[in-house]
Every structure is written in structure tokens, then in C-alpha cells.
N, C-alpha and C positions, 0 to 999 in steps of 0.2 A: 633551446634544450635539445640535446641528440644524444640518445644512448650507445653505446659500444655494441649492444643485444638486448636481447627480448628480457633476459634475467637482469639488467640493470633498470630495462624499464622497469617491469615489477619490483627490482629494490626501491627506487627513486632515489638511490643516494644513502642509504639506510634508513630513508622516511618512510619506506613503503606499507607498513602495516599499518603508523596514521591515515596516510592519504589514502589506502583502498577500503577502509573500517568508515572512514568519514564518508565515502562516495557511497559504501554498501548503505547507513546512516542515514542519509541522504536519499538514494533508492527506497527502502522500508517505510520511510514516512510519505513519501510522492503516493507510489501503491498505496498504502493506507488513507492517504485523503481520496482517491481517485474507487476503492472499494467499499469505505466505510459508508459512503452518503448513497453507495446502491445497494447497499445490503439495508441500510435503514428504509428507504420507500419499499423496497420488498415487505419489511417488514410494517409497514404502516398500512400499504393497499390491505395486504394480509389481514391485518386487526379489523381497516375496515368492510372488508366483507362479510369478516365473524359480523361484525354490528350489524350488517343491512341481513344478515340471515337471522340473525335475533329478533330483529324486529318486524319481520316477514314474517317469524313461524308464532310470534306474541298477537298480531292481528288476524 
């Protein structure tokens, strides 16, 4: 594959807004497995500190 220019790479041929939609696609769900499992331990340590202070200020 060789493009003429920069603006036929980004057409692809006229496939371009498939193939750059599908890579963006692609990119949005990567990011989301690689953010979502650290935003949840954040949120889990979080919970348990509420409990070990619960149960710190009950004894």
C-alpha cells in the first residue's frame, strides 16, 4: 500500500471514516479496560477504609 499523500492516506481509498472510527473504537475500549479495573480498586481500598473506620470508632 502507498499513498500519493497524507490526504489519500487519511481517505484510505474512500474507506477512511470506517477504518479511522474502527481504530478510534478500538482505542476507547483498550483505555477503558486499562482505566476501569483502576478506578474500581480505588474505589474498593476506599470502601474499605470507610469499614476499618467503622469499626474502629464502634469498639
Amino acid at each position: 500500500m502507498s499513498f500519493e499523500s497524507f490526504a489519500d492516506f487519511i481517505d484510505m481509498g474512500g474507506h477512511g471514516l470506517y477504518v479511522w472510527m474502527s481504530y478510534a473504537i478500538a482505542l476507547v475500549v483498550i483505555v477503558m479496560n486499562i482505566v476501569n479495573p483502576l478506578m474500581q480498586k480505588r474505589q474498593i481500598f476506599t470502601e474499605q477504609a470507610r469499614r476499618l473506620r467503622r469499626e474502629k470508632s464502634k469498639s
